[in-house]
C-alpha positions in Angstrom: 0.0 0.0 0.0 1.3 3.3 -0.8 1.5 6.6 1.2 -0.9 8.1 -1.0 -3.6 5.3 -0.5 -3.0 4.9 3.2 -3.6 8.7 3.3 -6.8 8.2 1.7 -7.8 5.6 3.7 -6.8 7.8 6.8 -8.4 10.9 5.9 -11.9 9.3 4.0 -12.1 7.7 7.8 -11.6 10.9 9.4 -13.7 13.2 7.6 -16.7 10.2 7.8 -15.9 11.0 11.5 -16.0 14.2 11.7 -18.9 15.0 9.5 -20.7 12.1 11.8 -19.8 13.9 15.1 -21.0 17.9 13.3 -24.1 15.8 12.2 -25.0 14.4 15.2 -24.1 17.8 17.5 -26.4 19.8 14.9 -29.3 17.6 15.2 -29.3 17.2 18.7 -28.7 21.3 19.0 -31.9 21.7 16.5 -34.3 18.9 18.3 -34.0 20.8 21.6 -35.9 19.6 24.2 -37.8 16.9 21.6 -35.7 14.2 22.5 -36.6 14.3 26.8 -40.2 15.4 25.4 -40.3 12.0 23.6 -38.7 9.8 25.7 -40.3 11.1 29.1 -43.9 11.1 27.2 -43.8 7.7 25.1 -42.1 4.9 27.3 -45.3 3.7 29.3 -45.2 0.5 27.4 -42.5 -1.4 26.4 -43.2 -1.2 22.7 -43.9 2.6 23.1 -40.3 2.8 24.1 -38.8 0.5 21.7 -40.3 3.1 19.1 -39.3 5.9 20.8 -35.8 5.0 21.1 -36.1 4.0 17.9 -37.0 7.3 16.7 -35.2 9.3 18.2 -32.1 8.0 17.3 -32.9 7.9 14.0 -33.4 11.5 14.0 -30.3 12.4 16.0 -28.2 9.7 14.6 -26.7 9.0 17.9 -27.7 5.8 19.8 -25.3 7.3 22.6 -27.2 10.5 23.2 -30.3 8.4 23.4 -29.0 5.8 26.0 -27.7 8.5 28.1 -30.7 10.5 28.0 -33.1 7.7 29.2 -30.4 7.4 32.2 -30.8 10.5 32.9 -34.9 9.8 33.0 -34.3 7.1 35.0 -32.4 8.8 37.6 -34.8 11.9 37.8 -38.0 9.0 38.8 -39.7 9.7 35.2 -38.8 6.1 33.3 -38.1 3.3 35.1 -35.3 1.2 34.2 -37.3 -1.3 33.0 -38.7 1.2 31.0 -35.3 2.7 29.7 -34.2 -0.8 28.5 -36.4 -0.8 25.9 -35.2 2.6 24.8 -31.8 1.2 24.9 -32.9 -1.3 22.1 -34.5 0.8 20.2 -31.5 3.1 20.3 -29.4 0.2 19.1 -32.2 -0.7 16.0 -32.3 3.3 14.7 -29.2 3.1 14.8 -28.9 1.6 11.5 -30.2 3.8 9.6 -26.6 5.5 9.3 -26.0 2.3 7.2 -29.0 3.1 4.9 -27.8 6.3 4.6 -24.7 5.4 3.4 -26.0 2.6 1.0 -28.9 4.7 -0.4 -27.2 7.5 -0.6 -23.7 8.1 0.1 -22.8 5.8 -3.0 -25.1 7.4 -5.1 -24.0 10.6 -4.6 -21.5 12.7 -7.0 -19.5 14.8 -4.5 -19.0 17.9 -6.6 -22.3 18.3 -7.3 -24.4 17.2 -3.8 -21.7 16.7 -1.1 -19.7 20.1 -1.3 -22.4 22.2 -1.9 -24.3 20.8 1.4 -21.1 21.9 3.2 -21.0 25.5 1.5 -24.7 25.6 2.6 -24.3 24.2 6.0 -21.6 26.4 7.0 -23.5 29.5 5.5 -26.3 28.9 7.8 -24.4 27.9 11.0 -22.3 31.3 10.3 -25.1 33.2 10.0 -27.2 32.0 13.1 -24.6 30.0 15.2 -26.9 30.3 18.5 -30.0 30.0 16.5 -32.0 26.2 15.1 -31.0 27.6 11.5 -27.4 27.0 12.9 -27.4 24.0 14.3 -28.9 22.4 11.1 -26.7 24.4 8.9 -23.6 22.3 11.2 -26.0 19.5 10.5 -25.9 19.8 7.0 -22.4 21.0 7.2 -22.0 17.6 8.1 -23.9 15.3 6.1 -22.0 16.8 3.4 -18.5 15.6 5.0 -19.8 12.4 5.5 -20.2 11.6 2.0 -16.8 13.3 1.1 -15.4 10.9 3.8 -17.2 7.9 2.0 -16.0 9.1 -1.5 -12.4 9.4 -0.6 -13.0 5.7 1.0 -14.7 4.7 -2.3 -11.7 5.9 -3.9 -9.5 3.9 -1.3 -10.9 0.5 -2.2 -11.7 1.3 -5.5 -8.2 -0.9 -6.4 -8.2 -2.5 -3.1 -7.7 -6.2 -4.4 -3.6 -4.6 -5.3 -3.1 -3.6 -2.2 -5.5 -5.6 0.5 -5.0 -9.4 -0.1 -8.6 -10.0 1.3 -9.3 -12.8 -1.1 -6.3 -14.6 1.1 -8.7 -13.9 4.0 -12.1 -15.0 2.4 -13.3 -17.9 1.0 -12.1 -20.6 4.0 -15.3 -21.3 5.7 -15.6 -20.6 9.5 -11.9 -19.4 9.8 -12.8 -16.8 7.5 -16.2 -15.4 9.0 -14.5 -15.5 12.6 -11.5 -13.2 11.4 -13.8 -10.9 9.8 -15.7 -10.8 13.0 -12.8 -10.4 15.1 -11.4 -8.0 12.4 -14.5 -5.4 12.3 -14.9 -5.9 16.2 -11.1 -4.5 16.2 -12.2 -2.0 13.7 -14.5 -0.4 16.2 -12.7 -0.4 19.3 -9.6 1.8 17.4 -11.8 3.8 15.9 -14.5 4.6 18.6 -17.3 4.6 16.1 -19.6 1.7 14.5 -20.4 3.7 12.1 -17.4 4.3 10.8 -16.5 0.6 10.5 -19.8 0.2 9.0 -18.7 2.8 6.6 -15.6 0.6 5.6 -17.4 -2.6 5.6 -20.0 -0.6 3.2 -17.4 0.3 0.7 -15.4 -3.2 0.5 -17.9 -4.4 -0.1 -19.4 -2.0 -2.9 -16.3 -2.2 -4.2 -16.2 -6.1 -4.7 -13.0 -6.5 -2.4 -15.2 -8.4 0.3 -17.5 -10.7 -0.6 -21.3 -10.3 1.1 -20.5 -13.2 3.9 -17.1 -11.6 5.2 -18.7 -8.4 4.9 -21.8 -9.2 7.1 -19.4 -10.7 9.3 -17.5 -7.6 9.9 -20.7 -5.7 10.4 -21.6 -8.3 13.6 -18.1 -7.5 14.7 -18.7 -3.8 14.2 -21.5 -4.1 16.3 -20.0 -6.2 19.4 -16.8 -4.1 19.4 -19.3 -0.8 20.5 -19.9 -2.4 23.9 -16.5 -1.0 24.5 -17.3 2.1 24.5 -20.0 0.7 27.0 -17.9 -0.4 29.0 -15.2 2.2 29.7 -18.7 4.5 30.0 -19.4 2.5 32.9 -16.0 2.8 34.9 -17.0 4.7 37.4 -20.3 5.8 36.2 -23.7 5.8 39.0 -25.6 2.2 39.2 -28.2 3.1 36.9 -25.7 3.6 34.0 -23.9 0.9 34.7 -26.9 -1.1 34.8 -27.6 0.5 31.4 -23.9 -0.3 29.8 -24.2 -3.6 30.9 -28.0 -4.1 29.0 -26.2 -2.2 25.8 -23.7 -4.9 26.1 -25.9 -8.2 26.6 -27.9 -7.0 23.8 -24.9 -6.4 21.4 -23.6 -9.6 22.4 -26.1 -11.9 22.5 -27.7 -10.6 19.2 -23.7 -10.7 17.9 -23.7 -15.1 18.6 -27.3 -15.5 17.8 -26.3 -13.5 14.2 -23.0 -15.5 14.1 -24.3 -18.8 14.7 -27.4 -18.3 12.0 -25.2 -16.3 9.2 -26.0 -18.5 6.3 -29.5 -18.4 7.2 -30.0 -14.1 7.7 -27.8 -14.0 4.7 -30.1 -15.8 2.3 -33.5 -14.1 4.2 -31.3 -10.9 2.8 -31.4 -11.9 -0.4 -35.6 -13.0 -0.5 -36.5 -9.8 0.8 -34.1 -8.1 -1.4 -35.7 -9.5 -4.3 -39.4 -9.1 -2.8 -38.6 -5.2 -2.4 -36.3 -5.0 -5.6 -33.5 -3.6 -3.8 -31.4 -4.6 -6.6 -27.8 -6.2 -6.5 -26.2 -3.5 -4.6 -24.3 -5.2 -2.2 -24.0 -2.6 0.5 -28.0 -2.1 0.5 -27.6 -6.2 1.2 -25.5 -5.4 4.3 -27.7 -2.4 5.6 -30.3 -4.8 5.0 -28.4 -7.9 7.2 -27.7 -4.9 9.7 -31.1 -4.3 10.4 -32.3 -7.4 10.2 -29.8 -9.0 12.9 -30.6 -6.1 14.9 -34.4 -7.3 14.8 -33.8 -10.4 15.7 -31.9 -9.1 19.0 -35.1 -6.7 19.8 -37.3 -10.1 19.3 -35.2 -12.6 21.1 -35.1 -10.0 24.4 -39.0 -9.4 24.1 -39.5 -12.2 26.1 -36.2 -11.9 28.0 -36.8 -8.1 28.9 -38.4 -8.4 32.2 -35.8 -11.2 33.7 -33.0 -8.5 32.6 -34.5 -6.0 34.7 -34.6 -7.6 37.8 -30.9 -9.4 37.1 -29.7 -5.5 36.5 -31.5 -4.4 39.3 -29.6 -6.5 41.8 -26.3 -5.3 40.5 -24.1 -2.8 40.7 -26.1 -1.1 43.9 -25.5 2.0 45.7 -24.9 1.9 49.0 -28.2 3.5 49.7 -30.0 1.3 47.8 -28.4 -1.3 49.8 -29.3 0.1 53.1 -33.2 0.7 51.8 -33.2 -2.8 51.5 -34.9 -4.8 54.3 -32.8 -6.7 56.5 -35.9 -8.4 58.8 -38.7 -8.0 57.0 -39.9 -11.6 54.8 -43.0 -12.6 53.1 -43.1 -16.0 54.7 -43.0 -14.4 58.4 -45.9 -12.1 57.0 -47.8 -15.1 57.1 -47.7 -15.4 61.2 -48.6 -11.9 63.0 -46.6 -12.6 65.7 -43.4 -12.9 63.9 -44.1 -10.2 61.7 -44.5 -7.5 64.4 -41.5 -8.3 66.5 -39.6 -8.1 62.8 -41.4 -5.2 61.8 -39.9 -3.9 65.4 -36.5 -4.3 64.7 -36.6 -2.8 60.9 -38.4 0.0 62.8 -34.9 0.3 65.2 -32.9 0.8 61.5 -35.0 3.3 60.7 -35.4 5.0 64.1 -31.5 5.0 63.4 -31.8 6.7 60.3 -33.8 9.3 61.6 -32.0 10.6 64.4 -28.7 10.4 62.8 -30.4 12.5 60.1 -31.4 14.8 62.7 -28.1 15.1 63.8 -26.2 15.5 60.9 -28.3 18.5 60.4 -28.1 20.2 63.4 -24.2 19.8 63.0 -24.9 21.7 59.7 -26.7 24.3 62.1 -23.6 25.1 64.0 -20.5 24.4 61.6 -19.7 20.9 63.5 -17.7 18.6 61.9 -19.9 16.5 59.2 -21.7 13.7 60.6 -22.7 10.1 58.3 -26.0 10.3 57.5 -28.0 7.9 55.6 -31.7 9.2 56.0 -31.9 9.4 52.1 -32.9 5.5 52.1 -35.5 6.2 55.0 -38.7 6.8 52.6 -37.5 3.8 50.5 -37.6 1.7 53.8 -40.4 2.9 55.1 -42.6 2.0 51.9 -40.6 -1.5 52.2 -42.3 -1.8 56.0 -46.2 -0.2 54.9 -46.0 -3.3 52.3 -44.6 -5.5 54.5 -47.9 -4.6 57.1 -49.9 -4.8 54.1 -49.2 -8.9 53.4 -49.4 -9.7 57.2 -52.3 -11.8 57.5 -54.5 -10.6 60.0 -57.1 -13.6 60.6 -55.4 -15.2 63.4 -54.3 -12.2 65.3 -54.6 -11.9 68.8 -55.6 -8.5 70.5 -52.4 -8.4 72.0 -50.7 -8.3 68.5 -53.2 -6.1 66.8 -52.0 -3.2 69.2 -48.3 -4.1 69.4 -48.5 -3.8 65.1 -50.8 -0.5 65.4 -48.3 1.0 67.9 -45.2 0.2 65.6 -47.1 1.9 62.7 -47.3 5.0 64.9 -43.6 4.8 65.6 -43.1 4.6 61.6 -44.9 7.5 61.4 -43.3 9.5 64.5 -39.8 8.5 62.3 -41.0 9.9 58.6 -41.9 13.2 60.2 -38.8 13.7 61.9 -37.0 12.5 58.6 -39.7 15.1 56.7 -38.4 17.9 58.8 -35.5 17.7 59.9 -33.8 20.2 56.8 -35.3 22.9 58.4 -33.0 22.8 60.9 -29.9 23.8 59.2 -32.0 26.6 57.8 -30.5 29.6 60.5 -26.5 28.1 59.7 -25.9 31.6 57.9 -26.9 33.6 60.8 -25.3 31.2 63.7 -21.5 31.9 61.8 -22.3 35.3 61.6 -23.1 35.7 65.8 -19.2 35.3 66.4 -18.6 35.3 69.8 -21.5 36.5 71.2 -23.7 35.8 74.5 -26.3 34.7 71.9 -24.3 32.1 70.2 -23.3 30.6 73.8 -27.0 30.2 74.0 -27.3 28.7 70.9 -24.6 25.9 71.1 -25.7 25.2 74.9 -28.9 24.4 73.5 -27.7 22.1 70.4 -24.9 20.6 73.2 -27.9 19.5 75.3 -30.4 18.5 72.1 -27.2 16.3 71.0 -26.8 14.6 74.3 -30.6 13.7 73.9 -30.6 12.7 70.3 -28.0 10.2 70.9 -30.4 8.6 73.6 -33.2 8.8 71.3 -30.9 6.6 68.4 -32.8 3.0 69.1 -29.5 1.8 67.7 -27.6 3.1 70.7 -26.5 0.5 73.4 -28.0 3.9 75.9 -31.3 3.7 73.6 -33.7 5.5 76.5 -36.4 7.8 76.4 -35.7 11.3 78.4 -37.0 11.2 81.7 -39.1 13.9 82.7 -36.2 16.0 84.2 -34.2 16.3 81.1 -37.8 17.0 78.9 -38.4 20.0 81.4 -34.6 21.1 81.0 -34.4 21.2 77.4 -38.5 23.1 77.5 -36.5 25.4 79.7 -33.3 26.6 77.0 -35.6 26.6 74.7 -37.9 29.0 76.2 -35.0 30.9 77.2 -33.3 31.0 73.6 -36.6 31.9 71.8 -36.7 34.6 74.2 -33.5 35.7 73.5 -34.2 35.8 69.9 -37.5 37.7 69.8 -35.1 40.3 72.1 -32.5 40.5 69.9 -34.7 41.1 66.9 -36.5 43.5 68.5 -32.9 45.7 69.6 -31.8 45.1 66.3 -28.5 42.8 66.6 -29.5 40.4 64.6 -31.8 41.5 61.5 -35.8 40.1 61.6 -35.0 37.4 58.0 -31.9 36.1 60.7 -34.0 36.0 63.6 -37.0 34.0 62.0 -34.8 31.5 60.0 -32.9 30.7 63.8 -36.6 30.3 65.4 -37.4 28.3 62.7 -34.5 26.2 63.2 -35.0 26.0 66.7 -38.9 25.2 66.4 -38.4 21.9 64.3 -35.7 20.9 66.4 -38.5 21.0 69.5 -40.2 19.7 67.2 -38.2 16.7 65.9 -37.1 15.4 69.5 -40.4 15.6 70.3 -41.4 13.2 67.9 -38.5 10.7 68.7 -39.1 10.4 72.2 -42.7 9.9 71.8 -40.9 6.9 69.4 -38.6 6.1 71.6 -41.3 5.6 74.6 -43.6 3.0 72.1 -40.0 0.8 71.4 -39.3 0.8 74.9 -42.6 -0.2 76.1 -43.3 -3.7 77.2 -45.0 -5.3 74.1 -48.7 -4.2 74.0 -48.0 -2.2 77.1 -47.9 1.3 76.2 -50.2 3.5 77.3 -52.5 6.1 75.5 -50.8 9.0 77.5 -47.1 7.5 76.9 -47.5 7.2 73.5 -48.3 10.5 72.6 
């Protein structure tokens, strides 16, 4: 191969490349918010969002934009990532038309009289309204036009390509031949960072008659495994939801990859009865965007039954550690089925999120005065505490003794006593401006005497303490008393004018819902402590 034909090869590839990546930023730039208007509107069903993926990607011509906007979905709560999987596959099946593109058009096309002018154009109207739509499609245009001078200077490339690639050595030796192809496009991909672009080269081989339509295909299934690469160095580091998503790009690439592999002779002569049923022609690289599809078909149809089983396998992998903690260590179906058993467990889930709670508390009343950061882990609280309503849901309630009845109602009130406090609790960190800005003042000794004591009382109120204890009535009365005192000495010093009225309301606020909060968790702590069944009306709050 000489310079001047590797230089070809080189530049065809990276001008296919680049006029791919203008492309796919000017449609994106000119959809606008149509892609998260489609994808949050039309995923209720799984074939809604097979179509919408589908779409979408067709009309953005990037499957990657599309997979990482339906993570994004599913992090925000709008799809769930059952949902987003079939978005995934859709993304994955639109993202052939670049293929038809290229076949229909791209070999069609004279370059001095379509491709160049679509860049003059392109260019023109990005220049002339760079912030505007008209710009982003004019860098759209801009490149779809370098696409296809990519392709031409590829066509021109392989145009001789049996006197410099000796791919009839390669071809023609049965299953040696289709795996090195396989292996040879998957290689293809992972260099260049782009199926497409591989596509693009398998395309024009095979146009040219350098690669016969077997080898060719074979290429393209390798194309198509070697993007779960990209997948996968995506995923290093990435949240649990696009992991989870990587990892259903890549068993769909895969598993489509054998299943296309092991049934090549089969796909390749369904490509030529359907080419001849929609008179195609004999254009070998409409055959191959024809195989493309197709293969990609049969991976849709062979995980329509699979779809849901994938969910729940991703699902319990690659968790964060809050979704780990918001999973129920005590609660089972089977002791659901015998009252007794399921109140004393529903009593010790209720301890973890007792636990939760207060720690919550207390991380946020460090917030209040500048303390050191506390752990705090009362994000997985509402996700436990549904876990517990359904758990009270499925008890069976037939055989259940008085006794039990109460002991089950009074552990739903602690639940509840435990969700407010969680509900709250922000609004305690809401006066931390204000509390830096006292200094050293008389008013800020008040302040930390009071969060010192309130402290000393949430970490008896934490039912995962060892000291795990009510207050007593002294220590109730005491903390009553700082708080009267503080409030007092708020409402005084707004009134002199040391501390401005927004500061003194935000500090009262704070102040309030911490009342408020350990108020809550004693009443809490008094129903766990009880004797089972042996709280009282007034102890219970």
């Amino acid at each position: 191969m000489s310079a001047e034909e590797a230089g070809l090869i080189l530049g065809g590839i990276g001008l296919f490349l680049l006029g791919m990546m203008l492309m796919t930023d000017g449609l994106k730039a000119a959809a606008g918010p149509l892609l998260g208007n489609v994808l949050a509107s039309s995923t209720q069903t799984r074939l809604r969002g097979l179509a919408s993926g589908l779409f979408v990607t067709m009309l953005v011509q990037s499957s990657s934009a599309v997979t990482i906007a339906a993570i994004g979905f599913v992090n925000a709560g709008l799809l769930t990532f059952g949902q987003s999987l079939w978005v995934i596959f859709g993304s994955n099946l639109g993202s052939t038309m670049t293929g038809w593109l290229v076949a229909l058009i791209g070999f069609k096309l004279k370059v001095e009289a379509a491709a160049l002018p679509l860049i003059g154009i392109g260019m023109c109207l990005h220049i002339s309204g760079p912030n505007a739509r008209r710009g982003a499609l004019g860098q759209a245009l801009a490149g779809f036009g370098l696409l296809f001078l990519g392709i031409a200077f590829l066509q021109q490339a392989f145009s001789d390509a049996g006197q410099f690639f000796d791919l009839g050595a390669w071809s023609g030796h049965g299953l040696r031949s289709i795996v090195g192809f396989v292996l040879a496009g998957l290689l293809l991909t992972v260099l260049m960072q782009s199926s497409a672009a591989s596509m693009a080269v398998a395309l024009t081989l095979a146009e040219a008659g350098a690669l016969p339509l077997p080898e060719a295909a074979a290429a393209v299934i390798g194309s198509n495994v070697g993007t779960t690469a990209t997948a996968l160095i995506a995923a290093i580091g990435a949240t649990p939801d696009a992991k989870r998503a990587a990892s259903a790009h890549i068993l769909f690439n895969v598993l489509t990859g054998i299943v296309a592999f092991v049934l090549l002779p089969v796909l390749i002569q369904a490509v030529a009865l359907l080419g001849d049923a929609f008179d195609l022609g004999p254009s070998p690289a409409v055959s191959l965007a024809l195989f493309h599809t197709i293969f990609n078909l049969l991976g849709v149809a062979l995980m329509w039954p699979l779809g849901d089983r994938l969910a729940v396998f991703l699902k319990r992998r690659f968790r964060t550690r809050e979704e780990e903690i918001s999973r129920p260590r005590f609660l089972d179906r089977n002791v659901a089925s015998v009252p007794s058993l399921a109140a004393d467990a529903l009593r010790r889930e209720l301890v973890r999120v007792g636990g939760m709670a207060v720690g919550g508390v207390r991380a946020r009343l460090g917030a209040l005065t500048g303390a050191p950061g506390r752990p705090d882990e009362s994000a997985a609280l509402p996700a436990l505490a549904r876990a517990a309503a359904d758990f009270v849901t499925r008890v069976h309630r037939g055989s259940m003794s008085a006794d039990t009845a109460q002991f089950l109602a009074e552990l739903l009130r602690v639940q509840r006593y435990y969700e407010t406090c969680h509900e709250i609790a922000p609004d305690i960190a809401t006066g931390h401006a204000t509390v830096a800005a006292l200094g050293d003042s008389p008013l800020r000794h008040d302040i930390l005497g009071l969060t010192a004591f309130a402290e000393t009382l949430l970490v008896r109120l934490d039912p995962e303490n060892e000291a795990f204890a009510p207050p007593d009535e002294a220590q109730a009365e005491e903390f009553e008393a700082r708080y009267q005192h503080l409030k007092t000495a708020l409402l005084t010093a707004g009134a002199c004018g040391e501390i401005d009225i927004p500061a003194m309301e935000s500090l009262t606020r704070s102040f309030s819902t911490l009342r408020r909060v350990i108020d809550q968790a004693a009443k809490a702590a008094r129903l766990l402590a009880a004797p089972r069944g042996g709280a009282t009306p007034a102890t219970a709050g």
